[in-house]
C-alpha positions as protocol buffer text, in pm:
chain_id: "A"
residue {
  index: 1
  type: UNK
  ca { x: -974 y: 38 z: -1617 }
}
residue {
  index: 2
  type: UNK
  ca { x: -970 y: 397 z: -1530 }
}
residue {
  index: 3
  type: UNK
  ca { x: -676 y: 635 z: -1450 }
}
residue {
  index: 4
  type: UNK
  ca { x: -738 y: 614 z: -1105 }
}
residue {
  index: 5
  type: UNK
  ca { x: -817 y: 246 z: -1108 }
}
residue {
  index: 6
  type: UNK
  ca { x: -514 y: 149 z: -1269 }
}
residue {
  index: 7
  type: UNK
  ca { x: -335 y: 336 z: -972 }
}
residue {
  index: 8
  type: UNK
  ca { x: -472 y: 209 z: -713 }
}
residue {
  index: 9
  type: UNK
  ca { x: -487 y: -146 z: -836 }
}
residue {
  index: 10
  type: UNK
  ca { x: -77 y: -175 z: -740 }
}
residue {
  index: 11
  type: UNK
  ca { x: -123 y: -291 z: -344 }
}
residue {
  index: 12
  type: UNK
  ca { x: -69 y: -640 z: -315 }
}
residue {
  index: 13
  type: UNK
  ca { x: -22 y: -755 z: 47 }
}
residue {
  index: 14
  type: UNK
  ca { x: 155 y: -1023 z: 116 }
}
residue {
  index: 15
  type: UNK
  ca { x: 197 y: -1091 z: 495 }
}
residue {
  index: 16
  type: UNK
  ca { x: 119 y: -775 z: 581 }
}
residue {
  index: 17
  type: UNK
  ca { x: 171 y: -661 z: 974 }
}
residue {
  index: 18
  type: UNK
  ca { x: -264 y: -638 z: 1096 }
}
residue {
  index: 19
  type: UNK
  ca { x: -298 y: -537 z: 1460 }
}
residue {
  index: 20
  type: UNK
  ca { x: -492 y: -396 z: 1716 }
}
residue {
  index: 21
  type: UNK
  ca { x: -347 y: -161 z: 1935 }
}
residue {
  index: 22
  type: UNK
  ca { x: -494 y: -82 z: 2327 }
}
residue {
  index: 23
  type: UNK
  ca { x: -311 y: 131 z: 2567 }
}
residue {
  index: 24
  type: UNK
  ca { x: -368 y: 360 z: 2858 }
}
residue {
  index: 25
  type: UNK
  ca { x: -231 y: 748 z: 2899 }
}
residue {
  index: 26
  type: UNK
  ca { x: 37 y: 859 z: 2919 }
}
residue {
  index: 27
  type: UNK
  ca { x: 142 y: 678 z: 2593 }
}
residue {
  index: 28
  type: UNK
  ca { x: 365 y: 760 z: 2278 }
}
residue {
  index: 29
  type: UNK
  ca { x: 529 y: 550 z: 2027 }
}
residue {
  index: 30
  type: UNK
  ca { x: 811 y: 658 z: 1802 }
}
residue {
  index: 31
  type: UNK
  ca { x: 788 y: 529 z: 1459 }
}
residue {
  index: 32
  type: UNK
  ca { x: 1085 y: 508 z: 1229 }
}
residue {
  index: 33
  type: UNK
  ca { x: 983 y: 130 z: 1093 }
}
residue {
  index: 34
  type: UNK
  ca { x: 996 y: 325 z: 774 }
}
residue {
  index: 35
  type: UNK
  ca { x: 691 y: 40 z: 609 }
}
residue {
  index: 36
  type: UNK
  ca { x: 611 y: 172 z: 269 }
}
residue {
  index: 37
  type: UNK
  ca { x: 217 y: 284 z: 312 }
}
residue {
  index: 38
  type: UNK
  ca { x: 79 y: 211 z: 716 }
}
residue {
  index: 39
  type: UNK
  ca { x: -292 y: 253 z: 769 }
}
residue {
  index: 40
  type: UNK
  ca { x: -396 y: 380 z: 1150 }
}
residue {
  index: 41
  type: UNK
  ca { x: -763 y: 349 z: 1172 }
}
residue {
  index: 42
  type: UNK
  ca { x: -909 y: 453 z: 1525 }
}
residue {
  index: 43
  type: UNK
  ca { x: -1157 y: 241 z: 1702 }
}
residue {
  index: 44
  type: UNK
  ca { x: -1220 y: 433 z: 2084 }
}
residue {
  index: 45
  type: UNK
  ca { x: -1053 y: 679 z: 2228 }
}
residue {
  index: 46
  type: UNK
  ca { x: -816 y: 995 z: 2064 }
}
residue {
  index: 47
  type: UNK
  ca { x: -506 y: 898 z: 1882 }
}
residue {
  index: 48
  type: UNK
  ca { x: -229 y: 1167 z: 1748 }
}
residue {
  index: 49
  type: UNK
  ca { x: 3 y: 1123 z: 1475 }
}
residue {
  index: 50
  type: UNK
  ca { x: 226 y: 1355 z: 1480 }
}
residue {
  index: 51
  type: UNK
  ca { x: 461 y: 1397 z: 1193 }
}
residue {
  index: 52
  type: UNK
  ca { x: 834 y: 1526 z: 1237 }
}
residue {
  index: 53
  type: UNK
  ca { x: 715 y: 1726 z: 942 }
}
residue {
  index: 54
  type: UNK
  ca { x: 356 y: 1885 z: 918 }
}
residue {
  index: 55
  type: UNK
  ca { x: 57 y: 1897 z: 1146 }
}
residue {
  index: 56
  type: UNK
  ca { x: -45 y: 1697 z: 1429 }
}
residue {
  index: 57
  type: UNK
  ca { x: -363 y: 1480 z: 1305 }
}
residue {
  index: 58
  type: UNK
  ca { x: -628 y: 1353 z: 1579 }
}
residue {
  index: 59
  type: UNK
  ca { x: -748 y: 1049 z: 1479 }
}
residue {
  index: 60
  type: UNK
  ca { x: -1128 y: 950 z: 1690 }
}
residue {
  index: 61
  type: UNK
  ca { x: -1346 y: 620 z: 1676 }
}
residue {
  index: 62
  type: UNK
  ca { x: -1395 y: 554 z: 1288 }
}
residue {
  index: 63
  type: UNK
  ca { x: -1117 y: 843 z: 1166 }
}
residue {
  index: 64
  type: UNK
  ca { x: -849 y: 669 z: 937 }
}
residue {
  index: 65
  type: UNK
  ca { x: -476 y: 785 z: 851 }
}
residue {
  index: 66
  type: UNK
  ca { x: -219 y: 698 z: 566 }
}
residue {
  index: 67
  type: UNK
  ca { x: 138 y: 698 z: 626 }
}
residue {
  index: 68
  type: UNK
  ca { x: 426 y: 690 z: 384 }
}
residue {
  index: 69
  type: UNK
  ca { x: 790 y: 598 z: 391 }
}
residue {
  index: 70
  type: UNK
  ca { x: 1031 y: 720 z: 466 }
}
residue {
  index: 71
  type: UNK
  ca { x: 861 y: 950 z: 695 }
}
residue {
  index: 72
  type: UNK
  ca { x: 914 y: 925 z: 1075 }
}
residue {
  index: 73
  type: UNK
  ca { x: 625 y: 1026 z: 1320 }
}
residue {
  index: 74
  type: UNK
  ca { x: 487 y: 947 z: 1663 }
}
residue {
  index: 75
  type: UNK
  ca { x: 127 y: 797 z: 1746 }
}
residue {
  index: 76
  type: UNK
  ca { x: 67 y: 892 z: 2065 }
}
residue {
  index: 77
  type: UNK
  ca { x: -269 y: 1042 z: 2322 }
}
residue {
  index: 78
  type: UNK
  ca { x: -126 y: 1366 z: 2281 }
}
residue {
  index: 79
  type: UNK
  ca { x: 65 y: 1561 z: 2032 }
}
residue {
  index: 80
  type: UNK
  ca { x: 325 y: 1657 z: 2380 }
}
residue {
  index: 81
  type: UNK
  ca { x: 356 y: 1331 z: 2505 }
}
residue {
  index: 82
  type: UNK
  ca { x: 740 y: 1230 z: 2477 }
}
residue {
  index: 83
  type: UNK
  ca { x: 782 y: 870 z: 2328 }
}
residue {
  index: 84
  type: UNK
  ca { x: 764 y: 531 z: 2534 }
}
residue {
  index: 85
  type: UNK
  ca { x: 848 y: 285 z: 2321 }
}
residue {
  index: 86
  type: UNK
  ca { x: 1027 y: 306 z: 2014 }
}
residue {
  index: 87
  type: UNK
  ca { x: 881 y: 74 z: 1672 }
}
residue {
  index: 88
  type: UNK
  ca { x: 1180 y: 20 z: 1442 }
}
residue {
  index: 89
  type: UNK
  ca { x: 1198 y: -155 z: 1097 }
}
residue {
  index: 90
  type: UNK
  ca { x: 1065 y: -504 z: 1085 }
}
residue {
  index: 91
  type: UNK
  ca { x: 827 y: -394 z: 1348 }
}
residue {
  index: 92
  type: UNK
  ca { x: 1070 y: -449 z: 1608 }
}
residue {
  index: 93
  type: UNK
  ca { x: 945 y: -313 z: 1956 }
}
residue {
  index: 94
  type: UNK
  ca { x: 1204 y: -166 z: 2207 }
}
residue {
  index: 95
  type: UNK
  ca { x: 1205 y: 82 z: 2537 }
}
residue {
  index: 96
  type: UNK
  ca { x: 1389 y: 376 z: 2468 }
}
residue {
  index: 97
  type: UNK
  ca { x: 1715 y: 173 z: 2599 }
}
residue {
  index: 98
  type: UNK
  ca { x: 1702 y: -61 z: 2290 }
}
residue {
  index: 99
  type: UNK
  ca { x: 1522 y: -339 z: 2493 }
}
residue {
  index: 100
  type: UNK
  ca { x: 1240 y: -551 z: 2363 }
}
residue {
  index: 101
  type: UNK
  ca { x: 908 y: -517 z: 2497 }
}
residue {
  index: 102
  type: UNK
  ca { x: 732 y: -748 z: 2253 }
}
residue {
  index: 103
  type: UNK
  ca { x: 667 y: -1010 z: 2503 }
}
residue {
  index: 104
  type: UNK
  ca { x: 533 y: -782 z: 2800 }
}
residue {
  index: 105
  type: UNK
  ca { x: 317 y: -601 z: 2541 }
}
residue {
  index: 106
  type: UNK
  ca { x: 115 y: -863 z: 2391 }
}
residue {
  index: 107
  type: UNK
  ca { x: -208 y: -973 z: 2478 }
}
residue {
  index: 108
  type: UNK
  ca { x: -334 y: -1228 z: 2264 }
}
residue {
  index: 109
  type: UNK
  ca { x: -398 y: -1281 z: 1873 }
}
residue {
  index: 110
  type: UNK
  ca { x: -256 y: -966 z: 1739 }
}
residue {
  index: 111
  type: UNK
  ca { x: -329 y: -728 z: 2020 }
}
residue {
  index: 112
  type: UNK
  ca { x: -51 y: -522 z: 2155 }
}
residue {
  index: 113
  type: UNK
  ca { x: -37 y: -223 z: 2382 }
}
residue {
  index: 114
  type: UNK
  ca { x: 73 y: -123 z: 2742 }
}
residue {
  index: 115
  type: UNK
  ca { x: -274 y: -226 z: 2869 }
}
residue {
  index: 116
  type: UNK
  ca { x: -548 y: -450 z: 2777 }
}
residue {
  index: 117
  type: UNK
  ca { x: -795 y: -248 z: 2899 }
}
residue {
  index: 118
  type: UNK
  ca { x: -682 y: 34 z: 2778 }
}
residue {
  index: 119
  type: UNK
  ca { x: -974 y: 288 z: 2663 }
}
residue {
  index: 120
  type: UNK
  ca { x: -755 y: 419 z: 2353 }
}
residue {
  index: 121
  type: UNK
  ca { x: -798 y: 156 z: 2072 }
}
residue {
  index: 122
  type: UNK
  ca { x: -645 y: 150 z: 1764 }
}
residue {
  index: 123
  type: UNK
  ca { x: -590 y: -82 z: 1437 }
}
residue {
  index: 124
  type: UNK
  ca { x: -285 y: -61 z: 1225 }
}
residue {
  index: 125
  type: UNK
  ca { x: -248 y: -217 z: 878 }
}
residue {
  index: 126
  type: UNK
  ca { x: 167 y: -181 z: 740 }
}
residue {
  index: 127
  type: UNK
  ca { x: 226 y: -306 z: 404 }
}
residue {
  index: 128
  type: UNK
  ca { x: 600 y: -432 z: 483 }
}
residue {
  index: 129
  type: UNK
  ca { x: 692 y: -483 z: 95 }
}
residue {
  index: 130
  type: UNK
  ca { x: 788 y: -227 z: -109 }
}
residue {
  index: 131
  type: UNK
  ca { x: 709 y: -416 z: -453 }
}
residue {
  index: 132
  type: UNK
  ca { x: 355 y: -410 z: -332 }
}
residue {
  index: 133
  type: UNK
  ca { x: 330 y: -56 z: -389 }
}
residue {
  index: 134
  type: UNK
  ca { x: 326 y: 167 z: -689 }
}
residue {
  index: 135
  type: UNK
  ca { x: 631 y: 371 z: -691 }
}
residue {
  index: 136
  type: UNK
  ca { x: 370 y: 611 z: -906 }
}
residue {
  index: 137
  type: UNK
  ca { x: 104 y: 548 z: -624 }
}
residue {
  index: 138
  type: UNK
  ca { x: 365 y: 655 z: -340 }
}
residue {
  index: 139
  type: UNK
  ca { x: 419 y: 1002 z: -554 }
}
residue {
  index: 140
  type: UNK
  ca { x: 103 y: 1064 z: -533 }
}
residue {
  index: 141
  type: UNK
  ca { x: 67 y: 1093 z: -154 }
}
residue {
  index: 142
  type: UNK
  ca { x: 158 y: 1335 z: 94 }
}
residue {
  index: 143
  type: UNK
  ca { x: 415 y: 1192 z: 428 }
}
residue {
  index: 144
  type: UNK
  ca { x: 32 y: 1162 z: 603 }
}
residue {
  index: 145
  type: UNK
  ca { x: -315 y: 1220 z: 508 }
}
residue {
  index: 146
  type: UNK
  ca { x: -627 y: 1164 z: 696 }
}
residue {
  index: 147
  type: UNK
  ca { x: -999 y: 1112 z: 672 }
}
residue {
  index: 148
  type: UNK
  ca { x: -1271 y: 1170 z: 914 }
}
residue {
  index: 149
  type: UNK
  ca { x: -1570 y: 933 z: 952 }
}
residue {
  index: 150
  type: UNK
  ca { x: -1784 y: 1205 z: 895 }
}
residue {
  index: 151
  type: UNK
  ca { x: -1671 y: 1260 z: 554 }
}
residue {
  index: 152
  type: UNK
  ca { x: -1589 y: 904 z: 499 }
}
residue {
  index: 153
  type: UNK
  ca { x: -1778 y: 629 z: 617 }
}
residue {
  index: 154
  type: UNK
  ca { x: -1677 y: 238 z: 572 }
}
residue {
  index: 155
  type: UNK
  ca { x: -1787 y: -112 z: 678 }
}
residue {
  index: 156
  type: UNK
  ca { x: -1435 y: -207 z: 616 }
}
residue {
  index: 157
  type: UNK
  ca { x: -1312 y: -96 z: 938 }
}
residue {
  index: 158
  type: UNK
  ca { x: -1532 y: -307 z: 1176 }
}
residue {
  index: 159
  type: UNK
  ca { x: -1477 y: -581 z: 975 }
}
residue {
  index: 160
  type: UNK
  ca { x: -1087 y: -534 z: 1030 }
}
residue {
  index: 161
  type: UNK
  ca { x: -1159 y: -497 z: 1363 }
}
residue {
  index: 162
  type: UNK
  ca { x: -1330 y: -818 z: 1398 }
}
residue {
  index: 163
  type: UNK
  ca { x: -1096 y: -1010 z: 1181 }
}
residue {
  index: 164
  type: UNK
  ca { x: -766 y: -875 z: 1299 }
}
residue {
  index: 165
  type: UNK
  ca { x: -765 y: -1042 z: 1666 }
}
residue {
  index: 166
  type: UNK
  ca { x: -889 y: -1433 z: 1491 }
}
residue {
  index: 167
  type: UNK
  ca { x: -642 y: -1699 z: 1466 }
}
residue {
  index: 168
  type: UNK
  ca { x: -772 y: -1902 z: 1176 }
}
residue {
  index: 169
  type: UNK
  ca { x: -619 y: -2102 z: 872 }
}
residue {
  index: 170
  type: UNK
  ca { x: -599 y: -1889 z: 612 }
}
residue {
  index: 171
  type: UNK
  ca { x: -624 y: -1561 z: 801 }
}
residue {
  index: 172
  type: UNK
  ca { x: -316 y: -1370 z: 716 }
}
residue {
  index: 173
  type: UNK
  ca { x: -478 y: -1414 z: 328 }
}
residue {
  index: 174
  type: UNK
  ca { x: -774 y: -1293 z: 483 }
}
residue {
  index: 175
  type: UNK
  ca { x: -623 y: -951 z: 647 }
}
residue {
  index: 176
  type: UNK
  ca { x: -436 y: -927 z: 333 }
}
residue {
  index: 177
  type: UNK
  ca { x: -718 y: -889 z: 137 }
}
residue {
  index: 178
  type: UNK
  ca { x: -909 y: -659 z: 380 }
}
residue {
  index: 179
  type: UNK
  ca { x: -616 y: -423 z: 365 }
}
residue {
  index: 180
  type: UNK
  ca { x: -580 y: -384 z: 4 }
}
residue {
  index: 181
  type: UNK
  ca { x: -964 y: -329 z: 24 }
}
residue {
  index: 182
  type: UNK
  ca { x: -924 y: -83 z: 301 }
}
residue {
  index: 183
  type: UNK
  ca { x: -639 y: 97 z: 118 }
}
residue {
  index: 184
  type: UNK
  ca { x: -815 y: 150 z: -192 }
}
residue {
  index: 185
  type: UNK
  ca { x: -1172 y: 290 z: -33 }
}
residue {
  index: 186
  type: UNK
  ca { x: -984 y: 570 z: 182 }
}
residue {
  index: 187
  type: UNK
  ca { x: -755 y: 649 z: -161 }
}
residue {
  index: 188
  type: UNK
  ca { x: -1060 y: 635 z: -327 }
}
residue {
  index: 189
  type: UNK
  ca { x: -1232 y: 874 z: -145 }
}
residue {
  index: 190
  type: UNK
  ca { x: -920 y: 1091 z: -40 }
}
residue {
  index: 191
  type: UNK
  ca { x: -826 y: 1190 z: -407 }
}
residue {
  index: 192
  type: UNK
  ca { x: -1185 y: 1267 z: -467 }
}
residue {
  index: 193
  type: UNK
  ca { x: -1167 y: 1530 z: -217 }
}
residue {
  index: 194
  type: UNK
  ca { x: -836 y: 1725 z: -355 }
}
residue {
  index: 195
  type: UNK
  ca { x: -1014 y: 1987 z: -602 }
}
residue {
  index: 196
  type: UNK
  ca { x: -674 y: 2175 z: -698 }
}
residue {
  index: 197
  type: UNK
  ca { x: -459 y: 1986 z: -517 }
}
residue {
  index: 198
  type: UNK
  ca { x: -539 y: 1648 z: -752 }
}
residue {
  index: 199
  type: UNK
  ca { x: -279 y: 1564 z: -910 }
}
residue {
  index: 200
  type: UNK
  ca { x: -306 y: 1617 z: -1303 }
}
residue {
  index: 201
  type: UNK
  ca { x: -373 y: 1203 z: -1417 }
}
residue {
  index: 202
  type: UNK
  ca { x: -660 y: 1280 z: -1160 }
}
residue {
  index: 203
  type: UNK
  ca { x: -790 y: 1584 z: -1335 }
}
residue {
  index: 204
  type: UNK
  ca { x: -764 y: 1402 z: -1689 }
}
residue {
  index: 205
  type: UNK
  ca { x: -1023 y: 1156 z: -1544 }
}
residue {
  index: 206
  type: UNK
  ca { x: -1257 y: 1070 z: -1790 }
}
residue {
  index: 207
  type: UNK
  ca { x: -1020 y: 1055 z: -2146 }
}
residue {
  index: 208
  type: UNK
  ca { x: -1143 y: 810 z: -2363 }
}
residue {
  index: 209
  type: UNK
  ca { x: -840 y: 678 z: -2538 }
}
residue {
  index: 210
  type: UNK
  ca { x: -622 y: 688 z: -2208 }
}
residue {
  index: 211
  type: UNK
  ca { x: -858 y: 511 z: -2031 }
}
residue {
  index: 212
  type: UNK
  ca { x: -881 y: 249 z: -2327 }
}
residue {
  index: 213
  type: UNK
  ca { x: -524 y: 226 z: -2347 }
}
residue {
  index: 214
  type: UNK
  ca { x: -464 y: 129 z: -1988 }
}
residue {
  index: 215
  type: UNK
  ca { x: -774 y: -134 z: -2026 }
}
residue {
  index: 216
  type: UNK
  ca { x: -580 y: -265 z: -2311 }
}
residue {
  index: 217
  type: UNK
  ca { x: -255 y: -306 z: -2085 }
}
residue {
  index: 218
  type: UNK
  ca { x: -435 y: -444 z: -1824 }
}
residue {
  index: 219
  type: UNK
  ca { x: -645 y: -686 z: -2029 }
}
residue {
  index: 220
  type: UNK
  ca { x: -386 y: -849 z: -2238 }
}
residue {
  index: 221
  type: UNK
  ca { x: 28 y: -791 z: -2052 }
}
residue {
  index: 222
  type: UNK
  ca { x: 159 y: -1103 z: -2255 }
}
residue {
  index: 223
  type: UNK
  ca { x: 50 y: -917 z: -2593 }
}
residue {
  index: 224
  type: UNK
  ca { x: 371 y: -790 z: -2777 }
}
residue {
  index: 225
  type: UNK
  ca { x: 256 y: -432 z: -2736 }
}
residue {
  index: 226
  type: UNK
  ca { x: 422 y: -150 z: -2959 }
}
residue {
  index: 227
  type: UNK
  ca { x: 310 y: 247 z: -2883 }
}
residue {
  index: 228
  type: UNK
  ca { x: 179 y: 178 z: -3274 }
}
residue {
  index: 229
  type: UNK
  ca { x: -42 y: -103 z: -3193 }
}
residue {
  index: 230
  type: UNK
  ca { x: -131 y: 32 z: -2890 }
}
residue {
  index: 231
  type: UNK
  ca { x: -271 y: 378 z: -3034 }
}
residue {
  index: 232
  type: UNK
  ca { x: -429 y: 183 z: -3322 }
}
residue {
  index: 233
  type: UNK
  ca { x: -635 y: -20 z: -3075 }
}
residue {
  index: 234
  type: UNK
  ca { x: -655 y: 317 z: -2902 }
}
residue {
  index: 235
  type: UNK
  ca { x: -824 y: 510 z: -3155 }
}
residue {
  index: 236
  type: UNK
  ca { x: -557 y: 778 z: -3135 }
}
residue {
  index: 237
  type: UNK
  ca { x: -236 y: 830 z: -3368 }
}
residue {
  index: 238
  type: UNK
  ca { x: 90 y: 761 z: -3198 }
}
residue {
  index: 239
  type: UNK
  ca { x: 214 y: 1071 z: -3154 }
}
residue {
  index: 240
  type: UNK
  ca { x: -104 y: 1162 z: -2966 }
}
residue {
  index: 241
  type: UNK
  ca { x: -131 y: 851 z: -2757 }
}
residue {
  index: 242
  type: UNK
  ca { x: 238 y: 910 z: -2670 }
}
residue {
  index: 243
  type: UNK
  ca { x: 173 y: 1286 z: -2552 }
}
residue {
  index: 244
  type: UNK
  ca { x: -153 y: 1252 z: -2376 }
}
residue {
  index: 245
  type: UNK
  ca { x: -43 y: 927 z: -2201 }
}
residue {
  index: 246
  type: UNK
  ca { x: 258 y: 1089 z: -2083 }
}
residue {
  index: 247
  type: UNK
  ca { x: 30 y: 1382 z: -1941 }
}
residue {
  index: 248
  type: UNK
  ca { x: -223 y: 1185 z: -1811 }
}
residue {
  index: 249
  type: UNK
  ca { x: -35 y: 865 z: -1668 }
}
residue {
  index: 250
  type: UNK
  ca { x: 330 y: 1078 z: -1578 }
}
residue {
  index: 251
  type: UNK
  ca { x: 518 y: 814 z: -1766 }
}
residue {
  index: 252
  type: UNK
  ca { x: 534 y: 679 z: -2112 }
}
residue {
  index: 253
  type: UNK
  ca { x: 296 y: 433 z: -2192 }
}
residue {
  index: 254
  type: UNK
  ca { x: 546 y: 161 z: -2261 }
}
residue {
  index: 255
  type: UNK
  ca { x: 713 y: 251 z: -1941 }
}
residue {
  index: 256
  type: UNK
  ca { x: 367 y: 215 z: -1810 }
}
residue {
  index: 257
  type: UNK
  ca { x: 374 y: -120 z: -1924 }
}
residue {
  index: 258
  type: UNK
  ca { x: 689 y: -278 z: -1798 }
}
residue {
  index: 259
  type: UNK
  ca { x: 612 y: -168 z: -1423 }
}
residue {
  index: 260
  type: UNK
  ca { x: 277 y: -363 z: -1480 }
}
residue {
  index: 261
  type: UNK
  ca { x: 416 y: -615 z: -1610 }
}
residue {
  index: 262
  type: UNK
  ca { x: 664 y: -706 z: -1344 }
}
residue {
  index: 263
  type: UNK
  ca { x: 409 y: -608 z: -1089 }
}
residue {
  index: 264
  type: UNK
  ca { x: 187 y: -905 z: -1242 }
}
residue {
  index: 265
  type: UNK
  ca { x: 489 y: -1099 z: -1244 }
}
residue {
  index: 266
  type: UNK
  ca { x: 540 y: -1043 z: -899 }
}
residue {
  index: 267
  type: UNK
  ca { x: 213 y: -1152 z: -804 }
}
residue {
  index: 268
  type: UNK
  ca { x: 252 y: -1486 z: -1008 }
}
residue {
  index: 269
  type: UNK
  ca { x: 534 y: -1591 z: -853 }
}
residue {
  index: 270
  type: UNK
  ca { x: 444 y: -1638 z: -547 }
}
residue {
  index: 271
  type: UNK
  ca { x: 144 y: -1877 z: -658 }
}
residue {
  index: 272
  type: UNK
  ca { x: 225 y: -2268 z: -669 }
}
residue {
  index: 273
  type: UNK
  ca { x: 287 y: -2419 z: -990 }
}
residue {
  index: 274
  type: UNK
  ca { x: 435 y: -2063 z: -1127 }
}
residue {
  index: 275
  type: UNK
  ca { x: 795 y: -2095 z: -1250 }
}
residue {
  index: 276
  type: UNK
  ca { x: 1002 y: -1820 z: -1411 }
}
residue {
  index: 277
  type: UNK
  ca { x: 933 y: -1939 z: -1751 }
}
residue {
  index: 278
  type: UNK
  ca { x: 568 y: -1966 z: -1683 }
}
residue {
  index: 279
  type: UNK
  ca { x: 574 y: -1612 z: -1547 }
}
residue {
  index: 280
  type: UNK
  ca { x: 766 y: -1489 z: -1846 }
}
residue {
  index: 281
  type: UNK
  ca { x: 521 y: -1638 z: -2092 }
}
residue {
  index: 282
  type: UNK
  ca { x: 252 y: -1490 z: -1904 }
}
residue {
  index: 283
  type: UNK
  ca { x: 353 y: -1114 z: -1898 }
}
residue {
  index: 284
  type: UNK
  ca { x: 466 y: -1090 z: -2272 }
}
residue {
  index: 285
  type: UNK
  ca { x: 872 y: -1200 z: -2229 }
}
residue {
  index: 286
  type: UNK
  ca { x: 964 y: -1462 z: -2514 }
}
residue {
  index: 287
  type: UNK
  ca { x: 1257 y: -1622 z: -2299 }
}
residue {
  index: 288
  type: UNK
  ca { x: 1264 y: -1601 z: -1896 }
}
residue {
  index: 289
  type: UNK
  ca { x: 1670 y: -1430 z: -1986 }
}
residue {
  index: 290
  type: UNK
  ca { x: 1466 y: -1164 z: -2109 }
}
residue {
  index: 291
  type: UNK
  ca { x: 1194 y: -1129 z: -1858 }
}
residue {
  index: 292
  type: UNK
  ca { x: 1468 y: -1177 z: -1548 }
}
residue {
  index: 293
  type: UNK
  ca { x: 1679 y: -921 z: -1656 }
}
residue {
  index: 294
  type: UNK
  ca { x: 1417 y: -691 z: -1686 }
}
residue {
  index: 295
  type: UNK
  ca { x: 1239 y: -822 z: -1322 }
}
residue {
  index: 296
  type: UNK
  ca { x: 1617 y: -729 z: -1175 }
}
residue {
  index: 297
  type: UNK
  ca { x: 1623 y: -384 z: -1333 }
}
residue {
  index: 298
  type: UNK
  ca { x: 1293 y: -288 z: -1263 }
}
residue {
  index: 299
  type: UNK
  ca { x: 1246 y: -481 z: -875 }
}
residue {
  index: 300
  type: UNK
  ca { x: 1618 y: -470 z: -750 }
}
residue {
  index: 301
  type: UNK
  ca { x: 1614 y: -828 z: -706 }
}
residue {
  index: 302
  type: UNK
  ca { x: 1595 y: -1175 z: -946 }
}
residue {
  index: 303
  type: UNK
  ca { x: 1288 y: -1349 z: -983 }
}
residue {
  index: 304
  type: UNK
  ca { x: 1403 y: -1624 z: -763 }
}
residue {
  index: 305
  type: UNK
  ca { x: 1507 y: -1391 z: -504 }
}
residue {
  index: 306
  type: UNK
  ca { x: 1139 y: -1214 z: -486 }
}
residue {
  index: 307
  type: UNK
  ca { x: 967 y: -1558 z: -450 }
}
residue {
  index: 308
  type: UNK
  ca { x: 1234 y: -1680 z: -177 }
}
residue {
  index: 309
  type: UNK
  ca { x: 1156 y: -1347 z: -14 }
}
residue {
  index: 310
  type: UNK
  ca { x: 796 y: -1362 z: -44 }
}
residue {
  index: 311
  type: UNK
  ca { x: 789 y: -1749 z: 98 }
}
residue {
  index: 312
  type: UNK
  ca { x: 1023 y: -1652 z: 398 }
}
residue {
  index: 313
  type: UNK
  ca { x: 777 y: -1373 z: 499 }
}
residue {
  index: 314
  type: UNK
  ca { x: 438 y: -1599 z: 414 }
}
């Protein structure tokens, strides 16, 4: 696993909020649902998103955005259109009284907007967790970036398109899995396009013994890993290991470690059959004391709570 690839292996949807959008000028939504990483991919028609800080970005058929938290912004047809309807956290949708308009704006199997004919169409992809995402991932990203489907060309996006508006078993896995993919191509190709503005683990691609370090990690999380052992199986001495994976990475290795660990661990318990002990075993913790107290530290929130969170929102 490469630098980059151990980055962008952190989002995990679970439930995530898939829709297609279709509305009809004038039109603006305000946005303060504050989701940790929100995809906007456009399908006909111009949409804006316009940042309360930074540049208006025009978004045409095939263009794709990235949004952070805890950014606010507006998606709108125009970067001067005042806001309509207001999208708060949880995705809640009100008029700009504080009344819902959920009901009176949907129009079938995830489709929403203020006309169903609408010639602006639009697909939006919110991871609503923020355990799914690398806190390191987030750091790397500015409030909004974009890519045009000129530079940047997917099948990913039609196939979200298609899949969004189904209502099959097993479909929210389904636009789960799509998004992560989704995420990860535009990333991808987003970073690769940076020159000076990569961030340094980006400009480091290509080290040897950081790259066989994380590989290790990723490979084998139960292993009782020491920065010794690590560096050994590295080919690197542990002072040099612990410098150049502190450059690279922008955290200690061991540090590195832990936050995969519980991210794993996350993952694992939401799968049947997994209890805390299991989990523990799994991701290197001899007693699930251990591995709890570190889960709380690290997640804000016991083991027990993250799985009854992650069933209540599945």
């Amino acid at each position: 696993m490469d630098t980059l690839g151990g980055l962008l292996d952190a989002p995990r949807a679970r439930g995530a909020f898939a829709l297609r959008t279709v509305m009809s000028s004038p039109w603006s939504l305000r946005i303060l649902a504050e989701s940790p990483i929100t995809l906007i991919a456009g399908v006909s028609g111009d949409t804006w998103v316009v940042p309360d800080d930074g540049e208006p970005v025009r978004l045409g058929p095939g263009d794709i955005a990235v949004t952070r938290a805890p950014g606010h912004y507006n998606v709108a047809d125009s970067p001067t259109t005042p806001p309509t309807a207001v999208i708060h956290p949880g995705q809640r949708c009100c008029d700009l009284e504080g009344n819902s308009v959920l009901e009176e704006m949907t129009h079938g199997v995830r489709t929403w907007g203020n006309d169903p004919e609408g010639s602006t169409v639009f697909l939006v992809g919110a991871y609503e967790h923020l355990s799914d995402i690398s806190d390191r991932l987030l750091r790397a990203l500015p409030p909004v970036l974009s890519m045009s489907h000129v530079d940047w060309e997917s099948p990913l996006v039609p196939l979200l398109r298609d899949e969004v508006v189904k209502d099959e078993p097993g479909q929210a896995a389904v636009l789960d899995r799509l998004l992560d993919l989704l995420l990860t191509a535009v990333l991808k190709a987003w970073f690769a396009q940076q020159d000076a503005k990569r961030p340094d683990w980006w400009r480091h691609q290509g080290d040897r013994i950081i790259e066989r370090a994380l590989r290790i990690m990723h490979d084998d999380p139960a292993h009782p890993w020491t920065l010794e052992t690590l560096a050994a199986e590295s080919g690197a001495s542990r002072a040099s290991l612990a410098r150049r994976f502190h450059n690279l990475v922008g955290e200690p290795s061991m540090t590195f470690l832990k936050h995969w660990r519980m991210a794993l661990a996350a993952d694992l318990l939401c799968q049947p059959g997994e209890t805390v002990g299991t989990v523990a075993e799994k991701v290197g913790y001899s007693t699930p004391f251990a591995f709890s107290a570190t889960f709380k530290r690290v997640r804000g929130l016991s083991p027990q709570e993250h799985r009854a969170g992650a069933l209540s929102t599945g």
